[in-house]
SELOGU-361677 format. One record per residue (C-alpha): chain; x, y, z. Coordinates in steps of 0.02 Angstrom, whole numbers. Layout:
N
<site chain="A" c1="X" c2="Y" c3="Z"/>
...
***
This chain:
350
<site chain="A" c1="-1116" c2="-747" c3="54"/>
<site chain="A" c1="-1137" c2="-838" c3="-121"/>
<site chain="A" c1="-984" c2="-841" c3="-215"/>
<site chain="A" c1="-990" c2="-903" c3="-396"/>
<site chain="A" c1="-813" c2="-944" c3="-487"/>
<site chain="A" c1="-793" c2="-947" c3="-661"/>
<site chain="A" c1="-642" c2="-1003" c3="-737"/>
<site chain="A" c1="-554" c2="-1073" c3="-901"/>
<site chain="A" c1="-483" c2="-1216" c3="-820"/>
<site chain="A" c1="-519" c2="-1335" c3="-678"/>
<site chain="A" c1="-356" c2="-1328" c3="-596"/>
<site chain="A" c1="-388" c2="-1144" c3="-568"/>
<site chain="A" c1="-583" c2="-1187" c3="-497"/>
<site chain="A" c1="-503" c2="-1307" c3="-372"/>
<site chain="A" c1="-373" c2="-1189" c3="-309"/>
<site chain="A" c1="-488" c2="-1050" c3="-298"/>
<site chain="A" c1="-593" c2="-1169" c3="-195"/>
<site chain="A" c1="-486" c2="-1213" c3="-83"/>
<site chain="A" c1="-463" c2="-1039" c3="-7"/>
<site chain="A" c1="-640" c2="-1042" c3="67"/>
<site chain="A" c1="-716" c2="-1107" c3="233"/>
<site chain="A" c1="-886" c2="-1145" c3="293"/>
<site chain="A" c1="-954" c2="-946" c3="297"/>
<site chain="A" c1="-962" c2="-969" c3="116"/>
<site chain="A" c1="-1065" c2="-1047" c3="-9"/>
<site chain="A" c1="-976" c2="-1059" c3="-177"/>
<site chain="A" c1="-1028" c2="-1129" c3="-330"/>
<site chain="A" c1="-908" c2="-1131" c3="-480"/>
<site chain="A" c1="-918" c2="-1175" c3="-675"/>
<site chain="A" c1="-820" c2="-1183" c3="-832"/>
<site chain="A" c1="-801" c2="-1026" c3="-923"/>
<site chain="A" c1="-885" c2="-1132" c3="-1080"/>
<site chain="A" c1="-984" c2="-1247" c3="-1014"/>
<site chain="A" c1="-1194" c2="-1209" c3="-1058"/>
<site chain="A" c1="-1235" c2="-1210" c3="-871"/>
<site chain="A" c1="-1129" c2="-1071" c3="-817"/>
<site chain="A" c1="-1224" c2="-1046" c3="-641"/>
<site chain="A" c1="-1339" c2="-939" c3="-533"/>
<site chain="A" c1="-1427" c2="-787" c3="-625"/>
<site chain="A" c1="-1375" c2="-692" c3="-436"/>
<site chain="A" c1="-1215" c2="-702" c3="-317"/>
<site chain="A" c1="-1141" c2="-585" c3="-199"/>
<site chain="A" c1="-979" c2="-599" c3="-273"/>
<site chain="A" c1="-914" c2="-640" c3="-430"/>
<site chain="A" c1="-730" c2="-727" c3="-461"/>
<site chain="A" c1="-657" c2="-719" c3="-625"/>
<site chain="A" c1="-486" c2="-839" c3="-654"/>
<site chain="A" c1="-466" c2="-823" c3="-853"/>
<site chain="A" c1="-329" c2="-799" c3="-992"/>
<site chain="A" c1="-390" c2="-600" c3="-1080"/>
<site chain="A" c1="-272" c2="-629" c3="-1195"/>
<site chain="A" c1="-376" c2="-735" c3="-1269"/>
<site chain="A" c1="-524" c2="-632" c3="-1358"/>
<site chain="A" c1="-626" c2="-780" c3="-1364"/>
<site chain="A" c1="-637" c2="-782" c3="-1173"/>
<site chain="A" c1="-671" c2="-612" c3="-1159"/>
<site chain="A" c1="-826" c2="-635" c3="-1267"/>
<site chain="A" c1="-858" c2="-752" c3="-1154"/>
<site chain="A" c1="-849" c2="-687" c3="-1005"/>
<site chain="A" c1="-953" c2="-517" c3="-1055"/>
<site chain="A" c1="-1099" c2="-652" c3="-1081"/>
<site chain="A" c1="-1080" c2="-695" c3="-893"/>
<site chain="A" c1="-1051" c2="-520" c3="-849"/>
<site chain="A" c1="-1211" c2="-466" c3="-926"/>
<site chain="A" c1="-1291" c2="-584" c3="-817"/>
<site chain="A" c1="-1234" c2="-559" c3="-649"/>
<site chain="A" c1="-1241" c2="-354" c3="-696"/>
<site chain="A" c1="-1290" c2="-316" c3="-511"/>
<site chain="A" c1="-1145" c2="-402" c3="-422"/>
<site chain="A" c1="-1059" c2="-277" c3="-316"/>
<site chain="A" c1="-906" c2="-364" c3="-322"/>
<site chain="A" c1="-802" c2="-444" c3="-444"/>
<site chain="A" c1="-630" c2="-490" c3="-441"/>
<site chain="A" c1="-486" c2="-552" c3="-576"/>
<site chain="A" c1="-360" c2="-691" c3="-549"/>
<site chain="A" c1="-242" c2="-669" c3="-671"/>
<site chain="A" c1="-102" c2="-787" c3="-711"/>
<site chain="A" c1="48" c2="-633" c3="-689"/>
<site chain="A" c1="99" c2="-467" c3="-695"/>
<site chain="A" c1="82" c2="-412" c3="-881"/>
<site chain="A" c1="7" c2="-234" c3="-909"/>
<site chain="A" c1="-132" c2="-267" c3="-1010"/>
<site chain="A" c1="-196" c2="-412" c3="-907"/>
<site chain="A" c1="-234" c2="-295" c3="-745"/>
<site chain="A" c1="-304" c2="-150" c3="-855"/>
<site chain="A" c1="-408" c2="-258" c3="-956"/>
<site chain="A" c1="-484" c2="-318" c3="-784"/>
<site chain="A" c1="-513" c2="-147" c3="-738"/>
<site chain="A" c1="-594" c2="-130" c3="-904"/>
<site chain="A" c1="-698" c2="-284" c3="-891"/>
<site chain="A" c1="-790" c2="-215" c3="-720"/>
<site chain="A" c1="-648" c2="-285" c3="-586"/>
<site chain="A" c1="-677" c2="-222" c3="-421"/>
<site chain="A" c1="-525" c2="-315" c3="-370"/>
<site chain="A" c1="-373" c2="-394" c3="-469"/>
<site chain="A" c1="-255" c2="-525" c3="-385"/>
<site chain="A" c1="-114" c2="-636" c3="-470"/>
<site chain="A" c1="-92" c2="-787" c3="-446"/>
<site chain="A" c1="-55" c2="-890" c3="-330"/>
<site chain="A" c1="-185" c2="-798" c3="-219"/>
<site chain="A" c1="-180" c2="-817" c3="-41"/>
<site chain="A" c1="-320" c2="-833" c3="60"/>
<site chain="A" c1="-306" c2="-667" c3="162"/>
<site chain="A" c1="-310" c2="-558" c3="16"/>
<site chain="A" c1="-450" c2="-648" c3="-54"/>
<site chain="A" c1="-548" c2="-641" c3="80"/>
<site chain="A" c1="-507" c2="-462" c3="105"/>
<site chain="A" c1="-572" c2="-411" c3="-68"/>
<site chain="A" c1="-747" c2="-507" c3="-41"/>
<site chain="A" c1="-772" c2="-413" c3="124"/>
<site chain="A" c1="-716" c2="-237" c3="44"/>
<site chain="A" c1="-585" c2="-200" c3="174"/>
<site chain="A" c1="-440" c2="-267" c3="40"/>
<site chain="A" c1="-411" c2="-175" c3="-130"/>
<site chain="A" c1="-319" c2="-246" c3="-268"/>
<site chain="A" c1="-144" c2="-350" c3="-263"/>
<site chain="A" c1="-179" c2="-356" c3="-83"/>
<site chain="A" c1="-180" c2="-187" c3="-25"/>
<site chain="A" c1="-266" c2="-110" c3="96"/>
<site chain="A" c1="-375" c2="34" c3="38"/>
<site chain="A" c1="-448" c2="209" c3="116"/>
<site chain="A" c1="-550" c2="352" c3="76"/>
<site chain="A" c1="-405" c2="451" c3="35"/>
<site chain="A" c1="-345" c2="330" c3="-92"/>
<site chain="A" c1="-507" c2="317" c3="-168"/>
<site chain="A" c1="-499" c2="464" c3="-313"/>
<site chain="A" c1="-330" c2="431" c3="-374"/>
<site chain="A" c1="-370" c2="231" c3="-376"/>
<site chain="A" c1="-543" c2="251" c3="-466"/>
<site chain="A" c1="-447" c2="400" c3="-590"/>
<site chain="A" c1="-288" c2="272" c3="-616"/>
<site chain="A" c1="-401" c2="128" c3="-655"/>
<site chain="A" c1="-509" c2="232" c3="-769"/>
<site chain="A" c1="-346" c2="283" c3="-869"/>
<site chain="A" c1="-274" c2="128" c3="-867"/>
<site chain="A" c1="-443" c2="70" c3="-933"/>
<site chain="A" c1="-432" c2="174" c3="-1072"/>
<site chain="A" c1="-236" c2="145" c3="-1109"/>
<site chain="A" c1="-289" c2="-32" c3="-1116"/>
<site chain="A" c1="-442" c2="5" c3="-1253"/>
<site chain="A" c1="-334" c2="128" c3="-1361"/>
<site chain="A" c1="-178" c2="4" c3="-1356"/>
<site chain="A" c1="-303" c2="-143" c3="-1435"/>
<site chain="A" c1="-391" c2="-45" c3="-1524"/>
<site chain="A" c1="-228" c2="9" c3="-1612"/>
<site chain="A" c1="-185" c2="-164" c3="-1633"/>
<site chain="A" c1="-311" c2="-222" c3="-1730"/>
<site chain="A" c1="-322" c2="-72" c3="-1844"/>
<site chain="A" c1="-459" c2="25" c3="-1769"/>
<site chain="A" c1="-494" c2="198" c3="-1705"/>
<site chain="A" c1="-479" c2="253" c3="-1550"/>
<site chain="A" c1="-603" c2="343" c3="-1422"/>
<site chain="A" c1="-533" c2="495" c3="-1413"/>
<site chain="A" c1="-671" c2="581" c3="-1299"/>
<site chain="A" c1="-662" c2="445" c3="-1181"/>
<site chain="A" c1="-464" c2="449" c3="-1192"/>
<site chain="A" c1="-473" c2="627" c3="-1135"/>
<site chain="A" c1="-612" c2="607" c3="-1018"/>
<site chain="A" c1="-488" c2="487" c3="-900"/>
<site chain="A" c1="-352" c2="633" c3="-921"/>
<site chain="A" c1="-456" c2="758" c3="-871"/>
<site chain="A" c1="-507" c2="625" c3="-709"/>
<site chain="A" c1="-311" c2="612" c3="-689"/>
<site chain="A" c1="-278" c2="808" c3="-700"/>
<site chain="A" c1="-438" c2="847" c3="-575"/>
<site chain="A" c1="-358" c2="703" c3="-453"/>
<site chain="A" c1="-175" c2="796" c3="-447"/>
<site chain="A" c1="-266" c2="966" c3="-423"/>
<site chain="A" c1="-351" c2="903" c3="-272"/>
<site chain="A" c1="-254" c2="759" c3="-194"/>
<site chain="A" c1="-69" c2="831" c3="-250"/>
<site chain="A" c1="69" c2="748" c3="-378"/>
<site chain="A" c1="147" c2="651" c3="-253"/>
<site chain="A" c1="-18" c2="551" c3="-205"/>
<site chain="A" c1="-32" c2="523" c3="-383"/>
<site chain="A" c1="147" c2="440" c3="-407"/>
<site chain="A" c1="149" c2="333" c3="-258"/>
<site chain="A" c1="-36" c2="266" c3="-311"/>
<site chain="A" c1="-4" c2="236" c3="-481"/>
<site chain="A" c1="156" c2="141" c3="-449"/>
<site chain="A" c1="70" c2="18" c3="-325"/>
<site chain="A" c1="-62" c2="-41" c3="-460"/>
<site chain="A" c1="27" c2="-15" c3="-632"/>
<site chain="A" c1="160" c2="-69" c3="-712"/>
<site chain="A" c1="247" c2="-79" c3="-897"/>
<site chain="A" c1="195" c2="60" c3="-1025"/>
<site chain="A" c1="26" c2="112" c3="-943"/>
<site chain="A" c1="128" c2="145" c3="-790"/>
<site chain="A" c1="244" c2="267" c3="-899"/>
<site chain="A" c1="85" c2="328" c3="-962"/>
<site chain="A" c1="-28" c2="359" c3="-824"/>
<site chain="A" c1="124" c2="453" c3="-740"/>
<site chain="A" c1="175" c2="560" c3="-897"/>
<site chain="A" c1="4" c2="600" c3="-891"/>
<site chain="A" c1="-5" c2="651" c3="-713"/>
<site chain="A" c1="166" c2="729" c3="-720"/>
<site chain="A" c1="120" c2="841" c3="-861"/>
<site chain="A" c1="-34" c2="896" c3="-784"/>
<site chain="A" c1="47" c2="946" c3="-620"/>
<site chain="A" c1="169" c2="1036" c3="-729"/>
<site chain="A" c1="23" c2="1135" c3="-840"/>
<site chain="A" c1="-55" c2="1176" c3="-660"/>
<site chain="A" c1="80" c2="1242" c3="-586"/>
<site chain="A" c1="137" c2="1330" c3="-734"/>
<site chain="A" c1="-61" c2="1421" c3="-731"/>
<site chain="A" c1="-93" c2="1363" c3="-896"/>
<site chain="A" c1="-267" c2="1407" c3="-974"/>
<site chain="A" c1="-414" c2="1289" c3="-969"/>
<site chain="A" c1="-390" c2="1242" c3="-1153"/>
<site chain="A" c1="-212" c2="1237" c3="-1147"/>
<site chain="A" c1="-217" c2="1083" c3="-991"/>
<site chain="A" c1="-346" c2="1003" c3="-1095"/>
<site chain="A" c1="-224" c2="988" c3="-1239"/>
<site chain="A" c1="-83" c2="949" c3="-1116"/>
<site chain="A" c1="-163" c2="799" c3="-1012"/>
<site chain="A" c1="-242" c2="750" c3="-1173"/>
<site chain="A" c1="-76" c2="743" c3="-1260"/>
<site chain="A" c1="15" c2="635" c3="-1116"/>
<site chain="A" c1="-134" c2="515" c3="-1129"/>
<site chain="A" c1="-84" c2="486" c3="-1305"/>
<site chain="A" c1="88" c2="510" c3="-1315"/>
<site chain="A" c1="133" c2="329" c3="-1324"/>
<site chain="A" c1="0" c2="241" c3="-1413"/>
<site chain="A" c1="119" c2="208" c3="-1560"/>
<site chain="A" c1="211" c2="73" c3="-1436"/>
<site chain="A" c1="40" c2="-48" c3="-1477"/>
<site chain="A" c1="141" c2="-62" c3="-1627"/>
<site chain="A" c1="297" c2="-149" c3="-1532"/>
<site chain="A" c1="320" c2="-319" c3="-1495"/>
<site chain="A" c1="298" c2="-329" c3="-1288"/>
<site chain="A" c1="455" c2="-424" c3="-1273"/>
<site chain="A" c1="562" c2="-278" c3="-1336"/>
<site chain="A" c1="448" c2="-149" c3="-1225"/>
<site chain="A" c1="486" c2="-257" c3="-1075"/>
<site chain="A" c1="658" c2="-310" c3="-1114"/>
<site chain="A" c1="772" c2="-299" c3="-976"/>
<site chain="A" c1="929" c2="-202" c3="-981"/>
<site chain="A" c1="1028" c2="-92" c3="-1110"/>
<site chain="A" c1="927" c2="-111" c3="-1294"/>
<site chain="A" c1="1046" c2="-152" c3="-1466"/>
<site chain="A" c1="1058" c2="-41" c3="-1597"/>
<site chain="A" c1="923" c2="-127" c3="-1698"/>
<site chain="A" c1="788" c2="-146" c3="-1547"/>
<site chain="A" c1="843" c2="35" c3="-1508"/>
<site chain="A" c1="783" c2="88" c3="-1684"/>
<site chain="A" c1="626" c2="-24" c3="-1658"/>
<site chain="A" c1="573" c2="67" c3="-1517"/>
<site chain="A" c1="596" c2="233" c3="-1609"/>
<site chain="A" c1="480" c2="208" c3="-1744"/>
<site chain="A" c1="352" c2="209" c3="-1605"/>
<site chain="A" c1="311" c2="406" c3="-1621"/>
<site chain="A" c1="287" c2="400" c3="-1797"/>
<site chain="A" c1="178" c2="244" c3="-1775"/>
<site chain="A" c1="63" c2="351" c3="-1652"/>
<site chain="A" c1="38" c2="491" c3="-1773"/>
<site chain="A" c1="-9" c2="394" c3="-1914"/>
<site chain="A" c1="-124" c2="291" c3="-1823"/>
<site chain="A" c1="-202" c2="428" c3="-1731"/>
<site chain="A" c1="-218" c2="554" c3="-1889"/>
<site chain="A" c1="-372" c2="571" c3="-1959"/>
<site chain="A" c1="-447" c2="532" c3="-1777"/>
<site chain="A" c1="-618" c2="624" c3="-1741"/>
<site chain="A" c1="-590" c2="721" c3="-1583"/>
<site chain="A" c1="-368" c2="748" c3="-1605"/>
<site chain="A" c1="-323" c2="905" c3="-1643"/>
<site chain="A" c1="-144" c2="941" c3="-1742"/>
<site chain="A" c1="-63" c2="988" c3="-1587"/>
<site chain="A" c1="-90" c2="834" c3="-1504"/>
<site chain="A" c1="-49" c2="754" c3="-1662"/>
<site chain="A" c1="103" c2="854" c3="-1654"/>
<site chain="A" c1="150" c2="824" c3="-1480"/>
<site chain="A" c1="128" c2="636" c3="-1518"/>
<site chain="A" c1="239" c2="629" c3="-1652"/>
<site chain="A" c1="389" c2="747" c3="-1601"/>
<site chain="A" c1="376" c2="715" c3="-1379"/>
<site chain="A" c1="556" c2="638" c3="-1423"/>
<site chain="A" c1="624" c2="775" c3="-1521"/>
<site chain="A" c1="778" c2="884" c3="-1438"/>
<site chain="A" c1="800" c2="1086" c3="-1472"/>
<site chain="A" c1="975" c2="1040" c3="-1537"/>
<site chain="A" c1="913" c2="937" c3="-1673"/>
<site chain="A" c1="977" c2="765" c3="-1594"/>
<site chain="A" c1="812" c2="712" c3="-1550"/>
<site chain="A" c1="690" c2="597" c3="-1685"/>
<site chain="A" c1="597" c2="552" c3="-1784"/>
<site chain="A" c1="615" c2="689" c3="-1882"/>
<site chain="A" c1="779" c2="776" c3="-1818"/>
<site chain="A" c1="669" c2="941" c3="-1769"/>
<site chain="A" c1="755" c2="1097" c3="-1698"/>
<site chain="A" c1="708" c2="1237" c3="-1578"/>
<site chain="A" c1="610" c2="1342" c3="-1699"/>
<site chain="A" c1="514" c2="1195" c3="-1759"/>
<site chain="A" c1="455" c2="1136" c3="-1579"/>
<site chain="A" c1="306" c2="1184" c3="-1484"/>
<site chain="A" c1="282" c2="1230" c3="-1328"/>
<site chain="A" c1="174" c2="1095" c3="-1281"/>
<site chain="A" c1="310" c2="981" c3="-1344"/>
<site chain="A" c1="422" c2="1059" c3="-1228"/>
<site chain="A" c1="332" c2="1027" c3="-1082"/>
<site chain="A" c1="272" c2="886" c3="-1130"/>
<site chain="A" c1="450" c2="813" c3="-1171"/>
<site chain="A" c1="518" c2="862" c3="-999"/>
<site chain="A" c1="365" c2="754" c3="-913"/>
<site chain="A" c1="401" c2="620" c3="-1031"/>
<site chain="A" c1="601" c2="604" c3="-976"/>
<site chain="A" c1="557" c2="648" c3="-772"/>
<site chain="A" c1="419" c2="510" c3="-769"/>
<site chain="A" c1="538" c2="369" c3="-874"/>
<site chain="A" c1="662" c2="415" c3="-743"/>
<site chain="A" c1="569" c2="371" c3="-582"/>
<site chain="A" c1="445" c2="251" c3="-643"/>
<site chain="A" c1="448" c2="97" c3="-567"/>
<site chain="A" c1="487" c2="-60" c3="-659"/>
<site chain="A" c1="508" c2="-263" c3="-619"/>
<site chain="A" c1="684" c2="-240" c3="-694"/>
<site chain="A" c1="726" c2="-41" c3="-631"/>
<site chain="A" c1="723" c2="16" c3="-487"/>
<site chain="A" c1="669" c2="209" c3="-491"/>
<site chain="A" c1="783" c2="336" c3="-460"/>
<site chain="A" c1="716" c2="476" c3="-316"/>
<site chain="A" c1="636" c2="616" c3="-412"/>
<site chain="A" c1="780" c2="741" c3="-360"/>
<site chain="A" c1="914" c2="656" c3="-449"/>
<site chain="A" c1="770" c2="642" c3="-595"/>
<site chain="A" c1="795" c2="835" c3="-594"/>
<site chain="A" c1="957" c2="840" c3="-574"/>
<site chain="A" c1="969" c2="728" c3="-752"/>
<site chain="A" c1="841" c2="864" c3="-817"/>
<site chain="A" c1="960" c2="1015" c3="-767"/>
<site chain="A" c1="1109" c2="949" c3="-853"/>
<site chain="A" c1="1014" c2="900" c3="-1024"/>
<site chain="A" c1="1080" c2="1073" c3="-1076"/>
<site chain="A" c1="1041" c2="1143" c3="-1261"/>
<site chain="A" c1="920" c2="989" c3="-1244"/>
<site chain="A" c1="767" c2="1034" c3="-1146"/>
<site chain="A" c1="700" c2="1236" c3="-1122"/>
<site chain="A" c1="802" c2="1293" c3="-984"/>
<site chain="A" c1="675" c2="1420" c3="-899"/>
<site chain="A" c1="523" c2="1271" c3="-923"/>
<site chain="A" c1="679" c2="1160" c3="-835"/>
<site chain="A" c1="698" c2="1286" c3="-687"/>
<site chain="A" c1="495" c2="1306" c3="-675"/>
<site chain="A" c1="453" c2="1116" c3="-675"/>
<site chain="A" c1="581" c2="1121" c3="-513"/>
<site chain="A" c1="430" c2="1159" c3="-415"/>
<site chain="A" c1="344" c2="992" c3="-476"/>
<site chain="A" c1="495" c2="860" c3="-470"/>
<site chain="A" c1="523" c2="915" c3="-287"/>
<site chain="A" c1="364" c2="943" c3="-228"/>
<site chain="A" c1="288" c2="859" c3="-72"/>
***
């Protein structure tokens, strides 16, 4: 098997080397350098910094010319939530943080390892390839925001629709326990608001158009957090007053950065802007009350607080999803109570 390592630094080349014995050959170069190596490889290892968008430019010039290598897999420096997504984004078959140890490396070139060191199956296959493809497109909506751009709305939707079809075959509870192996941060929120909410819509028979907006609205729901620093996002513990109010302008900063979006219909606009709004008027931004919320807002809202409650996080550890609902049931004069006492079926579910 040819292996060919590319890599921003040499440190990370001879480390990466070092992890191989005589059944490979392995050739290596600077991500840079004019001579970055063999037009062909069976497997392609990628160890650079995608924060930096000059070595992502980069690296799509390799990319483009190793096309046909089945596998490639990312070495990222640590666990930050864009690095893994943008992997996924970049073509990653694989992604593995460093420091890498040799038997999950070697289990990702033979295909019998999946990413962080996992091992994979058949089973896991449709929620893995639906989770990546939504964190994908978390990952290209976030930047996009960032830098002032429009986002792909059809494609946003598209990886919804993947996550809705996943839960309707596989179940809700295959979809939380996968999702909280490989993500992490605000695409993990995301990717289980998403799935959350589309359990919900299927188990509450919702029309065809009506899960579309749904999933589609839980895919965008938190796009306005591109907008906050990642320190605050990620902070540890209870939030000040002022960080608090940060992280509240983030609905607002959704809607006006998704308005006037080809392919976003008011009611998602809606639903992005007012997901934190309460029926007794004590939710924001804009202090809304019961007559002034929509029902997709209520259900969406109620996946929003169940999947904040039991995701996982580095700082957190989740709470079991029946003391989640428990939480739900006594947000009285908060929530819908008879959308409360239907999503029972979801929370609990096996």
């Amino acid at each position: 098997m040819l292996v060919h390592i590319v890599a921003d630094d040499r440190n990370k080349i001879s480390e990466l080397r070092a992890l191989f014995g005589s059944q490979h050959r392995v050739t290596s170069a600077l991500l840079n350098d004019e001579n970055r190596g063999p037009n062909e490889c069976d497997a392609l290892i990628v160890a650079v910094d995608l924060r930096n968008a000059d070595n992502i430019a980069a690296f799509k010039e390799v990319s483009a010319a190793l096309n046909s290598t089945a596998r490639k897999i990312f070495v990222t420096d640590r666990k930050v939530r864009l690095l893994a997504a943008q992997a996924y984004a970049l073509g990653a078959t694989h992604v593995l943080f460093r420091p890498v140890h040799q038997p999950s490396l070697l289990a990702a070139l033979n295909g019998s390892g999946k990413s962080n060191g996992e091992s994979e199956d058949d089973h896991e296959g449709g929620a893995r390839k639906a989770a990546s493809e939504g964190a994908a497109s978390l990952a290209s909506m976030f930047s996009a925001i960032s830098s002032g751009q429009q986002v792909d709305a059809a494609e946003a939707k598209h990886a919804a629709g993947g996550i809705s079809d996943t839960i309707a075959e596989d179940g809700f509870s295959h979809w939380l326990e996968t999702v909280r192996r490989h993500h992490e941060g605000t695409y993990q929120h995301c990717l289980l608001v998403t799935g959350t909410a589309a359990a919900f819509g299927l188990n509450l028979g919702l029309a065809r158009a009506d899960m579309e907006r749904l999933y589609s609205a839980a895919m965008f729901h938190d796009v306005g957090k591109a907008k906050i620093p990642l320190a605050l996002l990620d902070k540890p513990g209870r939030l000040d007053d002022r960080e608090r109010a940060v992280i509240e302008t983030h609905p607002a900063a959704g809607y006006d950065a998704l308005k006037g979006t080809r392919g976003i219909s008011s009611e998602i606009l809606d639903a992005v802007r007012h997901h934190h709004e309460y029926l007794d008027g004590s939710g924001y931004p804009d202090a809304l009350c019961a007559a002034d919320i929509s029902d997709l807002v209520r259900i969406l809202t109620i996946s929003d607080i169940f999947a904040a409650l039991i995701e996982d996080r580095r700082y957190k550890a989740p709470i079991s999803r029946a003391a989640a609902y428990e939480i739900l049931c006594g947000m009285r004069g908060k929530l819908e109570a008879p959308l409360v006492v239907a999503f029972k079926e979801v929370a609990l579910s096996r």
